[in-house]
C-alpha positions as CSV (number, residue, x, y, z in Angstrom):
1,X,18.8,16.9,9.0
2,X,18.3,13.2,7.7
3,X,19.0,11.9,11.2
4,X,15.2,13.0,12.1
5,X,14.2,10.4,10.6
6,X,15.5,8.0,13.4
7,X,14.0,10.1,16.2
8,X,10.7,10.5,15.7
9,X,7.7,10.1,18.7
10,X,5.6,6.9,17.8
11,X,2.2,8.3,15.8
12,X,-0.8,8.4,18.4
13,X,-3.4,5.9,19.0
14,X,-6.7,7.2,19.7
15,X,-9.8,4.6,20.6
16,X,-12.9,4.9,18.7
17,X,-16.7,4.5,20.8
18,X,-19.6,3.3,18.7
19,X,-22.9,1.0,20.4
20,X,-21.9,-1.7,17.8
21,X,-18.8,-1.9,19.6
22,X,-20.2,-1.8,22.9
23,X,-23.3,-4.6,21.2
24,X,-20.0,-6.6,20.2
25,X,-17.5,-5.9,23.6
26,X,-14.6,-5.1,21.2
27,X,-12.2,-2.7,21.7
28,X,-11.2,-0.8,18.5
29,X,-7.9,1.7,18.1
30,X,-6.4,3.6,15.2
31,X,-2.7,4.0,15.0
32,X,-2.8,7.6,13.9
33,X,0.3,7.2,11.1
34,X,-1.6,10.0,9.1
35,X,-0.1,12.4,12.0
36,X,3.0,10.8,11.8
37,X,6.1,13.6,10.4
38,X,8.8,15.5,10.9
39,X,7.6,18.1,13.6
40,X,10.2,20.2,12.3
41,X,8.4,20.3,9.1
42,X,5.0,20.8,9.9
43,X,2.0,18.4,9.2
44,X,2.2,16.9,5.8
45,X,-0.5,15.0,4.2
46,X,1.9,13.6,1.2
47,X,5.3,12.9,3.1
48,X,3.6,10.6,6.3
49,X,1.6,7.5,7.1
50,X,3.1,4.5,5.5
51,X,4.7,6.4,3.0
52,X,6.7,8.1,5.8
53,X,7.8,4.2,7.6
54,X,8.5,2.9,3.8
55,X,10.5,5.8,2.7
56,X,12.3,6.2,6.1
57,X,15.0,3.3,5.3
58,X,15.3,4.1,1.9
59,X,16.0,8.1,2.2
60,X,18.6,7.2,4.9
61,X,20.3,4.4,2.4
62,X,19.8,7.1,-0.2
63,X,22.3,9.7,1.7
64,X,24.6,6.6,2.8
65,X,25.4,6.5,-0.8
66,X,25.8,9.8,-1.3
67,X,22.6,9.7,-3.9
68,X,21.5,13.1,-5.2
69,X,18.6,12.0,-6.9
70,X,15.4,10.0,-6.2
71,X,13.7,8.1,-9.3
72,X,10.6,6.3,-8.7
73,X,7.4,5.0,-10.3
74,X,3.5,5.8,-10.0
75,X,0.0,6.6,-11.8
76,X,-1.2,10.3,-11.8
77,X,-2.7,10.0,-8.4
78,X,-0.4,8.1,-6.6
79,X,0.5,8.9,-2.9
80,X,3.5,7.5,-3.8
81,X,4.7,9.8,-6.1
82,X,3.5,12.8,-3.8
83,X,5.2,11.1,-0.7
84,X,8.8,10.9,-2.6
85,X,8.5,14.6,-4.2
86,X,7.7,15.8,-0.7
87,X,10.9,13.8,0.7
88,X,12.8,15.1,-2.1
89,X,12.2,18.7,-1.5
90,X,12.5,18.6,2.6
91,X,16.2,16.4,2.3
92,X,17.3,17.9,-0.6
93,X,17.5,15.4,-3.4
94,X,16.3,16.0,-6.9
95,X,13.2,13.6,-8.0
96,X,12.2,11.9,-10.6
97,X,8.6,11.0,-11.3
98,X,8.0,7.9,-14.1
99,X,4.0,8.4,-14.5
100,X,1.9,5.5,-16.1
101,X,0.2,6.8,-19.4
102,X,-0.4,10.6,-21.3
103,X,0.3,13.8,-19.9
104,X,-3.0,15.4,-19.2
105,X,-4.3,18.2,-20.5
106,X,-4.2,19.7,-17.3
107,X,-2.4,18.3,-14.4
108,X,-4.6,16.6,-10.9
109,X,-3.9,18.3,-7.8
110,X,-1.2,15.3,-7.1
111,X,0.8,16.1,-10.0
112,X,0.4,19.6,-9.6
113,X,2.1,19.0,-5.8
114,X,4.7,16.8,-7.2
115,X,6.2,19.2,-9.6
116,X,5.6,21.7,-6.6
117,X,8.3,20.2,-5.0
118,X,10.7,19.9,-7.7
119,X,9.4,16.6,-9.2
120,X,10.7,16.0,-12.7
121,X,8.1,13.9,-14.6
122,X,8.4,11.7,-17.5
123,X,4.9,10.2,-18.7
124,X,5.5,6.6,-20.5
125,X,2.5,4.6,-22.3
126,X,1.1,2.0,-20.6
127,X,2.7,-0.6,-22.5
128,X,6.1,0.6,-22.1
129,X,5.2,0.9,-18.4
130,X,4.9,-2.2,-17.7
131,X,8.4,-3.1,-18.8
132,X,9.5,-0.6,-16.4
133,X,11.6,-3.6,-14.5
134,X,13.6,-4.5,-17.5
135,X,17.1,-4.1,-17.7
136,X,16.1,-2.2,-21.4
137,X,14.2,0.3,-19.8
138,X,16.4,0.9,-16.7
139,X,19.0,1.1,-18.9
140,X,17.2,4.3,-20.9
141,X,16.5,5.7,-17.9
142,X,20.3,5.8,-17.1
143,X,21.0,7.1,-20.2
144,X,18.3,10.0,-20.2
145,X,18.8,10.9,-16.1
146,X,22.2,9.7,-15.2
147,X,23.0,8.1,-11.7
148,X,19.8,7.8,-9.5
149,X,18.5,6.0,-6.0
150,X,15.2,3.6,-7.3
151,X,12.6,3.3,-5.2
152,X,9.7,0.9,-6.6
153,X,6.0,1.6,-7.0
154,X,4.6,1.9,-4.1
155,X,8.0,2.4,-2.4
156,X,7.8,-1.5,-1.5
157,X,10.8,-3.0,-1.0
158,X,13.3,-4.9,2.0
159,X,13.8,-1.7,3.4
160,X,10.1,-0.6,3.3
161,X,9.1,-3.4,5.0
162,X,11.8,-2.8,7.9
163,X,10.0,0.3,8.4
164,X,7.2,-1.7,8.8
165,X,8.0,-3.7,11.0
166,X,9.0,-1.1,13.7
167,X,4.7,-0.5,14.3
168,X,4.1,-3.6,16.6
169,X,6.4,-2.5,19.1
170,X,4.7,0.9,18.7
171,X,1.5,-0.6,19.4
172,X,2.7,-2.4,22.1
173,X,4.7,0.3,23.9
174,X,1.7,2.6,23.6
175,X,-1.2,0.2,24.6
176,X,1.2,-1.8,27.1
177,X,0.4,-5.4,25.4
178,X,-0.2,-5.8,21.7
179,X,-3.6,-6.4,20.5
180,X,-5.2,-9.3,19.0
181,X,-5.7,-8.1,15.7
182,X,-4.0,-5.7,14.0
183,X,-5.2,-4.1,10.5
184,X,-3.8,-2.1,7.4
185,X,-4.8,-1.4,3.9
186,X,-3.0,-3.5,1.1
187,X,-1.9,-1.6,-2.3
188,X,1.3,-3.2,-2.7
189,X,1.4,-5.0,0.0
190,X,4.6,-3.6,1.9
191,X,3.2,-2.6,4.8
192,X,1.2,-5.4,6.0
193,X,4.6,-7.8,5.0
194,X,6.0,-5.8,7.6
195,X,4.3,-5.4,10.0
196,X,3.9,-9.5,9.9
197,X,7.4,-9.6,10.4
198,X,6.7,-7.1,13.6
199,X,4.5,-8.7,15.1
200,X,6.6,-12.3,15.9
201,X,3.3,-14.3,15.7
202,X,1.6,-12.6,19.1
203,X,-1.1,-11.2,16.9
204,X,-2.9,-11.9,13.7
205,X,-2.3,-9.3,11.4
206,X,-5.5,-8.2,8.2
207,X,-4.8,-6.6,5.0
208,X,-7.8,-4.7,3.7
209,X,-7.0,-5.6,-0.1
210,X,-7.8,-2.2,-2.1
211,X,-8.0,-4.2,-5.4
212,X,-9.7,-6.7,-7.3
213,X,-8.4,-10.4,-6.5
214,X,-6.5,-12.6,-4.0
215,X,-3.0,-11.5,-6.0
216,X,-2.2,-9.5,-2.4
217,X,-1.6,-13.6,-0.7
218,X,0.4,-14.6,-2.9
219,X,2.5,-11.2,-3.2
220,X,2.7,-11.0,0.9
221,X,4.1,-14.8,0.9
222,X,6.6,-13.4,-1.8
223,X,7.9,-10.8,0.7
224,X,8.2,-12.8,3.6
225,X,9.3,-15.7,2.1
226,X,12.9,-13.5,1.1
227,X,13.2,-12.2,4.6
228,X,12.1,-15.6,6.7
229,X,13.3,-19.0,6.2
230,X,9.6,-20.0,8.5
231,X,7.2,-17.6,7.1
232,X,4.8,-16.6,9.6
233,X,1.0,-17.8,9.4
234,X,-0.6,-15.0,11.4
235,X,-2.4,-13.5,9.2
236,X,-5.1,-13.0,6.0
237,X,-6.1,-10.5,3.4
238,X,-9.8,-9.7,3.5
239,X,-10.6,-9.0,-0.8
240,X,-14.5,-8.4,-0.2
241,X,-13.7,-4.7,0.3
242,X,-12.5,-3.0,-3.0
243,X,-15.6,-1.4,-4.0
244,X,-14.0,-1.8,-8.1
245,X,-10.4,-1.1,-7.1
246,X,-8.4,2.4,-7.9
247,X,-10.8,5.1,-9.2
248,X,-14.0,3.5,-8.6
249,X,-16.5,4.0,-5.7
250,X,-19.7,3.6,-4.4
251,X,-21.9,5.8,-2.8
252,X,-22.4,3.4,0.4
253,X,-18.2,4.1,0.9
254,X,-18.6,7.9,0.2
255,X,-21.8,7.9,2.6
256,X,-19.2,6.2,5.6
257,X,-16.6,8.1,5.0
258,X,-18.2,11.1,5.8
259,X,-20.2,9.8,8.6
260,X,-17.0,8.5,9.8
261,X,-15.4,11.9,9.8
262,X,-18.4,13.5,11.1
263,X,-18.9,10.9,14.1
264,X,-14.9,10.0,14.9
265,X,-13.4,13.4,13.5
266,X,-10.5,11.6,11.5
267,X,-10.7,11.5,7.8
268,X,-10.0,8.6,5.5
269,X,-9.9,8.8,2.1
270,X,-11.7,6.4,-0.4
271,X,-8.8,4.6,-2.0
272,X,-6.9,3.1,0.7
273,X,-8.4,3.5,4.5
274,X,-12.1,4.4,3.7
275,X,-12.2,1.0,2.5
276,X,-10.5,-0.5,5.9
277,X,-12.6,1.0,8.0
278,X,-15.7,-0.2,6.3
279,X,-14.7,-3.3,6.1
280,X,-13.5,-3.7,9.8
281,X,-17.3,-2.3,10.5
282,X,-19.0,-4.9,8.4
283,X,-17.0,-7.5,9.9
284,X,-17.9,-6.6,13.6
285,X,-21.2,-6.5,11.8
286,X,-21.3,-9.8,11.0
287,X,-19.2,-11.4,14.4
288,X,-16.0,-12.2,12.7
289,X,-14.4,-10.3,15.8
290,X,-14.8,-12.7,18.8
291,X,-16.2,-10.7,21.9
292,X,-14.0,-9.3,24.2
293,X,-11.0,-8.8,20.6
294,X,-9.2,-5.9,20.7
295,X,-8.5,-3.9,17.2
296,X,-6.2,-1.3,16.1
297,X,-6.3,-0.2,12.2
298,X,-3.3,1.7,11.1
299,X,-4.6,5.0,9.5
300,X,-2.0,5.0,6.4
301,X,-2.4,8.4,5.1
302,X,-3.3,8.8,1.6
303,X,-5.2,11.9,2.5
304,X,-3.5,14.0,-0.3
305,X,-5.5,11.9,-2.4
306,X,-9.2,13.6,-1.8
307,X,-8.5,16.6,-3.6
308,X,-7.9,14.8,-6.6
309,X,-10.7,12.6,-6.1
310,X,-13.0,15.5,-5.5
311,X,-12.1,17.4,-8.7
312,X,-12.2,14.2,-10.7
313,X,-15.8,12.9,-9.2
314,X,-17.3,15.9,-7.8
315,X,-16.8,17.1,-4.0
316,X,-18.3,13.7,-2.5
317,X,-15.9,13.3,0.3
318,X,-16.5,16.2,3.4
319,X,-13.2,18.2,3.6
């Protein structure tokens, strides 16, 4: 059943119509990778988006080496974690769920999905987290779980990124000539790193940086720079768009997210795309976008994610 991976129909694109777009003559599409799964499986909002292209690769390395088990990394709300306990549970392999920090008292709606699916969770402190790279700690991990398939935070490695990379082509199979800018959301920075590789320089590629700082350039040169003996120069992370980073908000994001839904009917969720979208607004906004540009934003998923931010803020985001 792993070979499904391999033949799935590209994720839709569907064009957006808004007078600022017609004020600015721009053409704006979104790459509808929050529909993108298994068909067989029915619609998932934790096993799809980029989760789904950055997981693809590893799952089918995974079963190549006869793997039965899936370890990875991730805070309490991570789409991560929910993405890989989804996998788990529809290709049958046991996971494994390191969480940064205590166990709650009583566990988010992402947690509670995760161990829904079989996820096995360990909580670690926060200091002892962030040795989780060390051979000391991998080594503990042997010894408490046995033999196990890693995937990183974020699910951001050389196979993530070849996952990646297969969205130009998408994009330009779909639209019949790829656009001239092509934008995604940066958390770890795996998606954009390879889609850059993707796109072979024809179009500039943005990362919406989700965080505080300009860590995301240095990072995406990182990636590239161990896959690319030229790395490409088509591209640049826009970091005026974080509105405080993970767990933080404002209510001018909350207010365009739900006008967005209300106006477009597609939902983004105010961790990863909410901020995109806004950002790729304010920037038409203010003519970064030369007339006639056209635009496609990769909706990433993360959609799983609003429940949790709902019961932890208050229902703010329209459901």
């Amino acid at each position: 059943m792993i070979d499904l991976l391999l033949k799935h129909s590209p994720s839709p694109i569907q064009k957006l119509f808004s007078s600022l777009l017609e004020e600015k003559e721009a053409q704006l599409f979104v790459k509808r990778d929050d529909q993108l799964h298994l068909e067989a499986m029915g619609h998932d909002d934790a096993f799809c988006g980029n989760k789904w292209r950055k997981l693809k690769y590893n799952l089918l390395k995974a079963k190549e080496l006869q793997a039965s088990t899936l370890l990875t990394f991730g805070g309490a709300f991570s789409n991560h974690i929910a993405a890989v306990a989804a996998a788990g549970k529809i290709f049958n392999f046991k996971t494994i769920g390191i969480i940064r920090g205590e166990c709650p008292p009583t566990l988010n709606p992402t947690l509670r999905f995760a161990k829904s699916c079989g996820m096995r969770l360990k909580y670690v402190s926060r200091s002892a987290y962030r040795e989780k790279d060390s051979t000391t700690f991998r080594s503990s991990l042997v010894a408490e779980f046995g033999s196990f398939y890693s995937i990183p935070e974020g699910g951001t490695n050389d196979l993530a990124l070849k996952g990646a990379a297969e969205i130009p082509a998408e994009i330009e199979q779909q639209l019949g000539r790829l656009p001239d800018y092509i934008c995604a959301c940066c958390g770890t920075g795996g998606t954009l790193g390879g889609m850059i590789g993707g796109l072979h320089e024809k179009s500039k590629a943005l990362g919406f940086s989700v965080l505080k700082g300009d860590f995301h350039t240095q990072e995406i040169q990182r990636l590239l720079s161990s896959k690319y003996d030229k790395v490409p120069m088509n591209w640049q992370i826009q970091t005026n768009y974080h509105f405080g980073g993970y767990a933080k908000y404002k209510t001018d994001l909350i207010d365009f997210i739900n006008h967005f839904k209300s106006k477009h009917h597609i939902a983004l969720d105010p961790i990863y795309t909410g901020k995109m979208f806004y950002g790729i607004f304010d920037l038409l906004q203010k003519g970064y976008f030369p007339k006639g540009s056209t635009i496609v934003a990769i909706h990433s998923g993360g959609l799983q994610g609003i429940a949790g931010f709902n019961e932890r803020f208050g229902d703010l985001i329209d459901l």
